[in-house]
C-alpha positions as CSV (number, residue, x, y, z in Angstrom):
1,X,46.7,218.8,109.4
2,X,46.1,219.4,105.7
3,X,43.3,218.2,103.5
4,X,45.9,215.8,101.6
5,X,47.1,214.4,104.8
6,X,43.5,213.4,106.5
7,X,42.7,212.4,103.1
8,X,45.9,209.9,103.1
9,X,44.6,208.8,106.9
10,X,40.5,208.4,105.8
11,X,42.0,206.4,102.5
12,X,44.3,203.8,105.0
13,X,41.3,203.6,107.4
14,X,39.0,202.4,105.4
15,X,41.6,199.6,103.7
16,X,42.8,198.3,107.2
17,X,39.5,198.7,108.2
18,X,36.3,197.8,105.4
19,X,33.3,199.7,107.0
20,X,31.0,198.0,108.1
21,X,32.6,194.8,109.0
22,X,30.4,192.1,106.8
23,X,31.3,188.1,106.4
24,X,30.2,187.3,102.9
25,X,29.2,183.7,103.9
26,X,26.8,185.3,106.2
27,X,24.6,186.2,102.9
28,X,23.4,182.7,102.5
29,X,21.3,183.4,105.8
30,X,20.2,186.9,105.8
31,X,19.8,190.0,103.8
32,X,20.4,193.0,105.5
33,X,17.7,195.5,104.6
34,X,17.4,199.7,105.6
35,X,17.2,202.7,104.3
36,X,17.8,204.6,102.2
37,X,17.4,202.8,99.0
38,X,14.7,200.1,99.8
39,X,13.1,199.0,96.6
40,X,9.3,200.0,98.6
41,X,10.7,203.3,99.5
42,X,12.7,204.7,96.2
43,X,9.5,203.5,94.0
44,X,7.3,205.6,96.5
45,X,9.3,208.6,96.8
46,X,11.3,209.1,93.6
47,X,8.9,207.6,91.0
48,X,5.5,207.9,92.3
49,X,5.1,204.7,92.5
50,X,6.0,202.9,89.2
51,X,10.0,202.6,88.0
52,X,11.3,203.5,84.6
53,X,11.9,201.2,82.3
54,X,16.1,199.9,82.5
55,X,16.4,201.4,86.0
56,X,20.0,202.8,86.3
57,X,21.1,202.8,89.8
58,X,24.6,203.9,91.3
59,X,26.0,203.0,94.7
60,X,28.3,206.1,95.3
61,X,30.6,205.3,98.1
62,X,28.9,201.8,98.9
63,X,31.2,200.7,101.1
64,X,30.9,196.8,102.0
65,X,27.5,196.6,100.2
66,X,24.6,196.8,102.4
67,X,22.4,199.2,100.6
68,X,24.1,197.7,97.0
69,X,23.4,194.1,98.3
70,X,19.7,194.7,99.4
71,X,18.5,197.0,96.5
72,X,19.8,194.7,94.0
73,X,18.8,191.5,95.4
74,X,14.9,193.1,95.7
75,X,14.8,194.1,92.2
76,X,16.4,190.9,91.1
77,X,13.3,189.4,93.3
78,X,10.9,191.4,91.8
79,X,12.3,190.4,88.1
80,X,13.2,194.2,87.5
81,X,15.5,194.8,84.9
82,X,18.2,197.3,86.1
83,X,21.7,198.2,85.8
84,X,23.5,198.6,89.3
85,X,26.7,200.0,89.6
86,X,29.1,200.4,93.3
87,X,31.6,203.3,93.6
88,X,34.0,203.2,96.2
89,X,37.9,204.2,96.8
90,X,38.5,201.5,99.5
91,X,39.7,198.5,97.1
92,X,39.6,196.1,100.7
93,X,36.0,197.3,101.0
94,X,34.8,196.5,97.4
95,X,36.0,192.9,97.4
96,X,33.8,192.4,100.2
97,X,31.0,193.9,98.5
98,X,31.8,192.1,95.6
99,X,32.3,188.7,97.5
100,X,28.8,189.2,98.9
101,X,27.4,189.8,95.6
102,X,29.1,186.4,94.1
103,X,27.4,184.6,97.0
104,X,23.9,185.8,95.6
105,X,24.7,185.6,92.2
106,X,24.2,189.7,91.6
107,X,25.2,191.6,88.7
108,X,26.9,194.5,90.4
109,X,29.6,196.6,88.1
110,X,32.0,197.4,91.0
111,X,34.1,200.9,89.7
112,X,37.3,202.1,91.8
113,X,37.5,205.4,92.9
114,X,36.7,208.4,94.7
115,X,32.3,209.9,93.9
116,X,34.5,213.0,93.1
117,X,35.4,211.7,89.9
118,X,32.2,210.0,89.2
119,X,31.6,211.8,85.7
120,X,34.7,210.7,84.6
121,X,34.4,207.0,86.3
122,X,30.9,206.1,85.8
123,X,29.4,208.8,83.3
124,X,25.6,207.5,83.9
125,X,23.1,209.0,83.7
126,X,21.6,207.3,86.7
127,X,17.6,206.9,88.1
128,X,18.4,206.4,91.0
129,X,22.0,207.3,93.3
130,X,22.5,206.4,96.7
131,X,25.0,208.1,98.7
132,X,24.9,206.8,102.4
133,X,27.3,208.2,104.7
134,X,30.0,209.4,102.6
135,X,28.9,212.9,102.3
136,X,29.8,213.8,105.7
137,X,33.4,212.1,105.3
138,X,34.3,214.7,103.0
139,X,36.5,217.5,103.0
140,X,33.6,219.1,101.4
141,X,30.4,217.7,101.0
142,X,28.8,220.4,98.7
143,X,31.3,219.5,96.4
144,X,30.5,216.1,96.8
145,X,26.5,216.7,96.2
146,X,27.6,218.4,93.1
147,X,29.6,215.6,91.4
148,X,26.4,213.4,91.7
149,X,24.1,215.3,90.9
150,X,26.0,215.9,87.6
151,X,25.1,212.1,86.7
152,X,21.4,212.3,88.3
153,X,18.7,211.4,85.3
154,X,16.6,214.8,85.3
155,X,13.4,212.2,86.3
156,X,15.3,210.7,88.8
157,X,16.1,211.3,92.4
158,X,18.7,210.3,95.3
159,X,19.1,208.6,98.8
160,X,21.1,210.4,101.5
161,X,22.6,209.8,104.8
162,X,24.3,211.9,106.9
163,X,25.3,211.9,110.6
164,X,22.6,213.7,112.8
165,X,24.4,216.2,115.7
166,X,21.9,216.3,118.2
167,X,22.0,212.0,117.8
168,X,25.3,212.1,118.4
169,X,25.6,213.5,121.6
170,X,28.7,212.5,123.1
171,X,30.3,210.5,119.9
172,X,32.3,213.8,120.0
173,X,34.0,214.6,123.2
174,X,35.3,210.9,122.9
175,X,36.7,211.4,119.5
176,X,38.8,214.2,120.9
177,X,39.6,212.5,124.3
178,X,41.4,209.5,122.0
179,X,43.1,212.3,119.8
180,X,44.8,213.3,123.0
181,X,45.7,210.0,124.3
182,X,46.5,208.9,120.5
183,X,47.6,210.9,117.7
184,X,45.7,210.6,114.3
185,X,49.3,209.6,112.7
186,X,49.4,206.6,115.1
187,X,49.0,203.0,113.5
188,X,45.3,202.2,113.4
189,X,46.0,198.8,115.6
190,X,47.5,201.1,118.4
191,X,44.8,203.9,118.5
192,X,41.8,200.8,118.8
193,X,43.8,199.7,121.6
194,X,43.8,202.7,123.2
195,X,39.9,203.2,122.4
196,X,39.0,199.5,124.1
197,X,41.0,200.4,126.9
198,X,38.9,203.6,127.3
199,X,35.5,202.9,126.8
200,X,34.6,200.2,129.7
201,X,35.8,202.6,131.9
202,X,34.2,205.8,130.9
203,X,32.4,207.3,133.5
204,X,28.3,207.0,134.0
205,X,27.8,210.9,133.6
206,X,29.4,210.8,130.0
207,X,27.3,211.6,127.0
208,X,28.3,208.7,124.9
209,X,27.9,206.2,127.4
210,X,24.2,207.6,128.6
211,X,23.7,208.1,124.3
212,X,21.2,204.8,123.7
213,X,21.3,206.0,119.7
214,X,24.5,205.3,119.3
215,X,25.9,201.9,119.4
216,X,28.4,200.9,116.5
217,X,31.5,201.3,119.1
218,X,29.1,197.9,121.0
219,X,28.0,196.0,118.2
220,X,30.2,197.1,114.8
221,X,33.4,195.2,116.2
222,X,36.2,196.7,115.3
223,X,35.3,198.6,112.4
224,X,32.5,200.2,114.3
225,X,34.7,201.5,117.0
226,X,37.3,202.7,114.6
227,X,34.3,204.6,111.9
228,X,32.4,205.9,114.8
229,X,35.3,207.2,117.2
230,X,38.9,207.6,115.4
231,X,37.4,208.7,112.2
232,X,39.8,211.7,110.9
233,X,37.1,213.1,109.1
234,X,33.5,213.7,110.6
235,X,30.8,216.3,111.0
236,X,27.4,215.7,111.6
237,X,24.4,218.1,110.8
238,X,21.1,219.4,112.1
239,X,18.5,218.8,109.7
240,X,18.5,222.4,109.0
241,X,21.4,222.0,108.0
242,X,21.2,218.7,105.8
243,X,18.2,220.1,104.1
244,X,20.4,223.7,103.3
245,X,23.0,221.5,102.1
246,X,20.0,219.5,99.6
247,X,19.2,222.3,98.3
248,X,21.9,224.9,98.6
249,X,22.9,221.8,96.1
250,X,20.0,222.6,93.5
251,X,17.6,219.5,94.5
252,X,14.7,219.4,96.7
253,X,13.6,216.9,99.6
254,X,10.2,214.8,98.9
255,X,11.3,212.7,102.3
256,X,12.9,212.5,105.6
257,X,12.8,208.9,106.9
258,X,11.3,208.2,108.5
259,X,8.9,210.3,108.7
260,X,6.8,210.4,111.6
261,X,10.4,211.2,113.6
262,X,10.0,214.3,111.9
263,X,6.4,215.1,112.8
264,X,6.5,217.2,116.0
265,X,3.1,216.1,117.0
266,X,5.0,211.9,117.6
267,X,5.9,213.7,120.8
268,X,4.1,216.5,121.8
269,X,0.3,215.2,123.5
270,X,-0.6,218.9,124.6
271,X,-3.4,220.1,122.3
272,X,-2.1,223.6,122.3
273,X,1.5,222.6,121.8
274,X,0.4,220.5,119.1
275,X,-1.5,223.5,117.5
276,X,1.2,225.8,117.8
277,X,3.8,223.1,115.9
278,X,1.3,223.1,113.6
279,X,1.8,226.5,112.4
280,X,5.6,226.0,111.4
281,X,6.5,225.7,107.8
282,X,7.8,222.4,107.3
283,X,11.6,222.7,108.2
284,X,10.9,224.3,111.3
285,X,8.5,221.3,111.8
286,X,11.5,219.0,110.9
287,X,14.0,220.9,113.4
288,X,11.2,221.6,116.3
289,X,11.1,216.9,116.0
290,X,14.6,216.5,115.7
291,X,15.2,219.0,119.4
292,X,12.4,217.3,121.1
293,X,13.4,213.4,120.0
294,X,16.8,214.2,120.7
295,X,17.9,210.8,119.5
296,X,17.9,211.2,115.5
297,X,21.8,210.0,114.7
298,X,21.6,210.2,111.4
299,X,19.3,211.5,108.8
300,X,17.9,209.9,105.6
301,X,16.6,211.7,102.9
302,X,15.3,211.3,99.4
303,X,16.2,214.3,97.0
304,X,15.0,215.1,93.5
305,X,15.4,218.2,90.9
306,X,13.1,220.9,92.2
307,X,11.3,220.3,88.6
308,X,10.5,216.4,89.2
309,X,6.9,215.9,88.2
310,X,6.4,212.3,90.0
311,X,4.5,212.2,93.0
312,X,3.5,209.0,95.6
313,X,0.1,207.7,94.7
314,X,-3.1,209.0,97.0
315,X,-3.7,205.9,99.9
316,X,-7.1,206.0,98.2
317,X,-6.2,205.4,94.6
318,X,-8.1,202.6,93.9
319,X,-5.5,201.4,91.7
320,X,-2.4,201.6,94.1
321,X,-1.0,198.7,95.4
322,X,0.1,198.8,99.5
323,X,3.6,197.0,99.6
324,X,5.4,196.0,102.8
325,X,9.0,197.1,103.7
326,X,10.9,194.9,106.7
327,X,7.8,193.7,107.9
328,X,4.0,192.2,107.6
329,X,0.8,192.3,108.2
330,X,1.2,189.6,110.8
331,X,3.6,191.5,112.6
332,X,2.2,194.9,112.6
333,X,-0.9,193.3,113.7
334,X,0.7,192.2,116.7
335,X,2.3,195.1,117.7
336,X,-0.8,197.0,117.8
337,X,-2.4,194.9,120.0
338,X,-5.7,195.0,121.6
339,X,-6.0,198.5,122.0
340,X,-4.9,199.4,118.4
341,X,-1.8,201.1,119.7
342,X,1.3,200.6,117.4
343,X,4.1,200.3,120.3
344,X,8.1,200.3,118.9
345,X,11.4,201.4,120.3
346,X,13.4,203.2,117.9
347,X,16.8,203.9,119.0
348,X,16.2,203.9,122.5
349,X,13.0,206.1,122.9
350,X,9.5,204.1,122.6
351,X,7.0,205.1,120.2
352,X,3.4,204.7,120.3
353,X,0.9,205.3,117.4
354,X,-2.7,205.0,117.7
355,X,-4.8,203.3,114.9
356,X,-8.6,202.5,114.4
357,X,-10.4,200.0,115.3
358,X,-10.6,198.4,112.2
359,X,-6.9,198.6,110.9
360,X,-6.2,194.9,111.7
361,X,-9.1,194.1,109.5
362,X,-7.7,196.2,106.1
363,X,-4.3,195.0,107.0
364,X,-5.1,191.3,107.1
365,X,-5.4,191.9,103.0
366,X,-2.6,193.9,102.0
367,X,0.1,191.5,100.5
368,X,1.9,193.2,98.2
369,X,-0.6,192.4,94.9
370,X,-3.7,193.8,95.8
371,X,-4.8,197.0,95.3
372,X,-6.6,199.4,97.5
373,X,-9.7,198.9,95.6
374,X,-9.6,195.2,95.9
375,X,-8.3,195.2,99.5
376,X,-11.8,197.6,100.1
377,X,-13.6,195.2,99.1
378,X,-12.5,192.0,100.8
379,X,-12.2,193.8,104.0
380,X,-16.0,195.0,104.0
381,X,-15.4,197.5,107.1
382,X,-17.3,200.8,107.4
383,X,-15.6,203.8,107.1
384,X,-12.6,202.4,105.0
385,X,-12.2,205.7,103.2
386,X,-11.2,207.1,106.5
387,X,-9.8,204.3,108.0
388,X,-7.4,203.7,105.4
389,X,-5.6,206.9,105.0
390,X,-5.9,206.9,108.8
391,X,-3.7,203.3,109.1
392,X,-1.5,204.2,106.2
393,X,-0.1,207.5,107.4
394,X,1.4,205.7,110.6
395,X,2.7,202.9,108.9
396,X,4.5,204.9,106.1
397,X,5.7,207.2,108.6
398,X,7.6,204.2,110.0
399,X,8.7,203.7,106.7
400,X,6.7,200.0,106.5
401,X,4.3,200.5,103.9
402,X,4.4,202.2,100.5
403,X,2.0,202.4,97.4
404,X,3.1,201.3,94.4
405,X,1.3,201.5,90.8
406,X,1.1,199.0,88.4
């Protein structure tokens, strides 16, 4: 099939079919929050710690709005001035974005068209650019990269997501099982059909059904099904490869998100094993996680120029203010428990993070204004300047708490 032609069948997709299915009324009860492109994170990561001044932000390929909704929704919360502008070829999927946004009363400047044209579409320059699973859509994603970065601010930085291939185990044996039973050409009604009919009965051995990481064909309704398993265009990467693509692309990662999934030592508890991981440079640290975990579907990363001079604050800058992400203190106190053992299941593997003793007691005083000087003090514990750094570490590696600076 030539480019033009899967280009044609990607383009009618996503109008039959707006990815991911949203209700606009539903915004009146809930704001769907992730990442990339959480306010916490991007100020962390991109701008250590403190935005510029008339933030620029573009939504390339935003789809039905999640990440557009959230980010401008927290910085309209936070009374941040900012300019934030969605990019997308699907018309059906921008007037649900842009339906959502009336509901909320966001100022969102919705642009038609494909990220490939961006300089000619939306010029920018832009702070911040989130591209979240488009990349990967594209006949080819370098070229893609490069069209964005051409309207990247020089101080500013980018959220990515792509599809993870060890994740994804079995999302693609099923993609070519419906291929035989139903041709790409076929009317997208027809080739669901044939995909609902198929997956009850797919046998206990196969990949995607024993695959607990991936679940959009369960829970994304129709428009799940169609984006995860009759796509017409769709690789997925190792994060050897992601990161070669980041900066075969001329920009460097500051983050993989979250982090700790891409710490060896989140599942390795033999001391020498741990040593020897240890030892890696970085990306083979990254890929050594990713083969052990085995359950990373997709990877998020935050990308700057390879010159970018901002950096997150220290945990012990007095100054820096802890600010939550998708949680609180209340509820990270709770999962800790009585034995100070942070216990989470993240896409079907369960987690467990130890903490000291005395983390419920910093934690009770981190709410978003105060700073780690001020939080020292009120929580009067010995050994905060170890303790601190300690509890922080695991809960920004769940991507839950950031520093911000004033």
């Amino acid at each position: 099939m030539s480019t033009l032609d899967t280009d044609r069948l990607v383009a009618r997709h996503y109008e039959t079919l707006p990815y991911p299915a949203r209700n606009p009324k539903d915004e009146a009860k809930r704001l769907i929050e992730g990442s990339p492109s959480a306010l916490p994170e991007i100020r962390h990561w991109i701008f250590g710690g403190a935005l510029p001044a008339g933030l620029r932000v573009l939504f390339a390929g935003g789809g039905t709005g999640d990440g557009c909704i959230m980010l401008a929704q927290q910085l309209k919360d936070a009374g941040i001035a900012a300019t934030v502008t969605h990019l997308d070829m699907s018309a059906a999927a921008q007037k649900v974005a842009a339906e959502r946004a009336a509901v909320r009363g966001l100022d969102i400047q919705f642009v038609a068209g494909s990220l490939l044209d961006v300089e000619r579409l939306a010029p920018g320059p832009y702070d911040y650019i989130d591209c979240c699973g488009v990349l990967h859509h594209l006949d080819a994603p370098a070229a893609g990269l490069a069209a964005l970065r051409s309207v990247l601010a020089r101080g500013g930085g980018m959220g990515l997501m792509v599809y993870g291939r060890i994740g994804r185990s079995g999302v693609y044996d099923v993609q070519e099982a419906l291929r035989l039973l139903s041709p790409e050409e076929d009317a997208p009604a027809a080739r669901l059909n044939v995909a609902k009919r198929l997956l009850p009965g797919l046998p206990a051995t196969n990949r995607l059904r024993r695959n607990e990481a991936v679940t959009d064909h369960a829970v994304g309704g129709d428009a799940g099904i169609f984006d995860l398993l009759l796509h017409s265009r769709d690789r997925a990467y190792d994060i050897e490869g992601f990161v070669g693509l980041i900066e075969d692309g001329g920009l460097g990662v500051t983050a993989l998100i979250e982090p700790a999934r891409y710490q060896p030592e989140t599942y390795l508890a033999d001391p020498q094993l741990r040593r020897l991981a240890t030892a890696l440079d970085p990306r083979g640290r990254a890929m050594l996680a990713e083969r052990l975990a085995g359950n990373i579907a997709r990877h998020v990363a935050y990308a700057v120029h390879p010159d970018h001079e901002a950096v997150p604050p220290d945990p012990l800058e007095e100054a820096a203010v802890p600010v939550w992400s998708r949680t609180g203190p209340e509820q990270m106190i709770a999962a800790m428990g009585q034995d100070r053992v942070l216990k989470l299941v993240l896409d079907g593997l369960s987690y467990r993070f130890p903490l000291p003793q005395s983390a419920p007691a910093i934690l009770r005083h981190v709410d978003g204004r105060a700073t780690v000087g001020e939080i020292a003090a009120r929580a009067k514990v010995g050994g905060f300047e170890k303790a601190w750094p300690a509890t922080f570490a695991v809960l920004n590696g769940i991507s839950r708490l950031f520093l911000a600076r004033p």
